[in-house]
N, C-alpha and C positions, 0 to 999 in steps of 0.2 A: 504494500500500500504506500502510495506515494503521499506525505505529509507537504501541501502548499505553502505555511508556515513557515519548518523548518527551511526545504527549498531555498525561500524566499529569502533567506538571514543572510545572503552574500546576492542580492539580484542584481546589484550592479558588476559583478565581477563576470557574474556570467551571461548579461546580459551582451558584454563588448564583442565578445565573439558573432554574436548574431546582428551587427550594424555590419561591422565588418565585413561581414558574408552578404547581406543583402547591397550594402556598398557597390559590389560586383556587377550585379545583374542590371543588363543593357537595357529592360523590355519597359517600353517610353508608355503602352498606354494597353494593358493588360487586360483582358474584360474576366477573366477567370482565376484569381491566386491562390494557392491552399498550402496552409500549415501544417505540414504533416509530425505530430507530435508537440505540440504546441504548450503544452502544460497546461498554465491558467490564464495564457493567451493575452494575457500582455503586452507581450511583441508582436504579437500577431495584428493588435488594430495598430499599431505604429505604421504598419506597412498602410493602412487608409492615407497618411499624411504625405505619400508620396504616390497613390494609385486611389486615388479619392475614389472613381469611378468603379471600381474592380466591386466583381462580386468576392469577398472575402471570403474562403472557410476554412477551420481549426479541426483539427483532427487529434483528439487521445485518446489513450486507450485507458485512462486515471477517471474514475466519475470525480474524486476528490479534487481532480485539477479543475477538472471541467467547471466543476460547480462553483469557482471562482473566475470563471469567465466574467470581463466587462462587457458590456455592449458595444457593437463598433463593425460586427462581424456576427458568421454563421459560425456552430460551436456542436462541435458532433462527438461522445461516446465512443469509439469503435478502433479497435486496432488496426495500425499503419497498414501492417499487412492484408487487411481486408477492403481496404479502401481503393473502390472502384468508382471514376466518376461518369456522370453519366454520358457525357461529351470530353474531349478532350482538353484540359483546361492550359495557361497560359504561362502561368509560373507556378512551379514546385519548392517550395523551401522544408528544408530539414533539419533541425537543430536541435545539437545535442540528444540525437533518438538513432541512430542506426549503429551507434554500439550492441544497442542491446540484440538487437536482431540480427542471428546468424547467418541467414539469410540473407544479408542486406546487399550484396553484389548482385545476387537475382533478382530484386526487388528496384536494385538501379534503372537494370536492362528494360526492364517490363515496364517501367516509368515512363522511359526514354521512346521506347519503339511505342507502346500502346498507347497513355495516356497525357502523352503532353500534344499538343498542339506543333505543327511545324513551325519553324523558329521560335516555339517556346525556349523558358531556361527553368534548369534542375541546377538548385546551389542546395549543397550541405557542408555539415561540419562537424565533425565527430574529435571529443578527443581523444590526444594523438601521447599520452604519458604511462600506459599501463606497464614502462619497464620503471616508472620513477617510483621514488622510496614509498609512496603513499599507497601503491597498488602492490609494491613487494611486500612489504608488513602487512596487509591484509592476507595475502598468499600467503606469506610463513607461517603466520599466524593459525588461517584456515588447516591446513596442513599438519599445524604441531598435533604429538601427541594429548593436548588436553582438546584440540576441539577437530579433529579430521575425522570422528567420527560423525560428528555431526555436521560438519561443515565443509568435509575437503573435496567432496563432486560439484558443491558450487563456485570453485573456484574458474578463473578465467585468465588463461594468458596473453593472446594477442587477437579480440577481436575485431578489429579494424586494421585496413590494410595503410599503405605508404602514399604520399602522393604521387609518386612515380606508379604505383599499381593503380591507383585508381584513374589515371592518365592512359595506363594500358587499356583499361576497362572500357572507359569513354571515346577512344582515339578515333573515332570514327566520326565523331561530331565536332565542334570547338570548343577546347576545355582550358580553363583556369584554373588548376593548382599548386597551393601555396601550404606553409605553415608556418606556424607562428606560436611563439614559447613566451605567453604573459608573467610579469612574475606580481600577483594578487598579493600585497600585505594586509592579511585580514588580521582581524580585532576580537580582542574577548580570551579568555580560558580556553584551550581543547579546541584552540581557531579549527585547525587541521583534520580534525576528526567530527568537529558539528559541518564540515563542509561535504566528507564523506559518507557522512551518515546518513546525508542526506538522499547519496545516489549510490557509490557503491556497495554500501552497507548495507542497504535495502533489504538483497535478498537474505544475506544471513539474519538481519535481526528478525523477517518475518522467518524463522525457521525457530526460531530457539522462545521458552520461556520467557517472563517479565525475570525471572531470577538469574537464567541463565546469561540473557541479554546484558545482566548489569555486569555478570564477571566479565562478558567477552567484553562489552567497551571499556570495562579497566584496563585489559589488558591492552586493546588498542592504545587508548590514550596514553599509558606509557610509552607505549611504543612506537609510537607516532610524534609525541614529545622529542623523544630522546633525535628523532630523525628529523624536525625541524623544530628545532629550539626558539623560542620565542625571546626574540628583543624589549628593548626597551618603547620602540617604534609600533612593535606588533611583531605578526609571524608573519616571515616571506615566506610564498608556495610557487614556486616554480610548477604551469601547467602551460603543456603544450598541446594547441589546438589542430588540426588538419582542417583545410578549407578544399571544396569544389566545388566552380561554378560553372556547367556546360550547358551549349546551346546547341539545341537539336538544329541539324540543316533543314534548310524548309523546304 
């Protein structure tokens, strides 16, 4: 269960990635744009200020997110992956959501060839950090002897691919691939760990007890401590993002 809330306690850190990425995209006067994975779609009416005209729609697969939708835009329930529209639409965006889905290189293709419009654009942006210390301490961790019985099949090594693969993927169209290593100094206690609790902790805490959960995030928060030690300034978190922004030929 995705908590909007928590989420929400760094939204400007993570929202920079998603100006960024939409930054990109060429298409001057779109009549169709849709957010695939949108959360609580706050980004999503942003794009109204630059495509006033567009018919807007959000897509999650969270009712929690959903249900903090603003007004601004259309706002839909339903997993990325089942999201069929009913014409071709105009512009695709995708942010911070094809991590999770293994499938997401088939899900590109099928975007690109069936459901975008000719000279439509598909931008996403997945991040691009699962070797940095913040995704290895959850892997040791899931792993150790005190919790791989419970925890160690949901662990995750490299689900997203490289810019230059995803460039392979798309080369048939005109693509833009970049990356980019923000360094967020967040604020507060356990900076580190309320950031990842919020997304890759997810699945393990929905797995374990209220009793269990409290051991496992001590043990994170030490361990996640010791690996970005907090300043005087705050905690620096080095996270690097992966952008794509391709335009189908028309």
């Amino acid at each position: 269960m995705w908590d909007p809330i928590l989420y929400g306690r760094y939204a400007g850190e993570r929202a920079r990635p998603f100006f960024e990425l939409v930054g990109r995209i060429g298409a001057e006067h779109p009549a169709r744009v849709v957010d695939l994975g949108c959360g609580t779609g706050e980004l999503t009416v942003q794009l109204a200020r630059r495509w006033p005209d567009a018919d807007l729609h959000g897509v999650d697969s969270s009712p929690e997110m959903i249900a903090k939708a603003p007004a601004g835009a259309r706002f839909e329930v339903l997993d990325a992956r089942d999201w069929k529209p009913a014409e071709p639409v105009d512009v695709i965006v995708s942010n911070a959501l094809l991590q999770w889905l293994p499938e997401h290189r088939e899900l590109i293709t099928r975007w690109m060839a069936e459901d975008l419009a000719p000279g439509g654009w598909l931008a996403f942006q997945v991040p691009g950090n699962f070797d940095f210390p913040s995704h290895v301490v959850i892997r040791d961790l899931c792993v150790s002897a005190t919790w791989r019985d419970d925890l160690g099949d949901l662990v995750r090594y490299a689900p997203v691919g490289d810019p230059v693969e995803y460039l392979d993927l798309l080369a048939e169209h005109a693509v833009d691939t970049w990356e980019t290593t923000y360094v967020h100094v967040l604020q507060g206690e356990d900076a580190v760990l309320n950031w990842v609790r919020a997304t890759a902790l997810r699945p393990m805490l929905g797995r374990l007890t209220p009793d269990r959960q409290a051991e496992f995030l001590a043990d994170a928060a030490r361990l996640l401590g010791e690996a970005y030690p907090r300043r005087a300034f705050g905690t620096p978190f080095p996270f690097r993002r992966i952008f794509v922004v391709a335009r189908k030929e028309s």
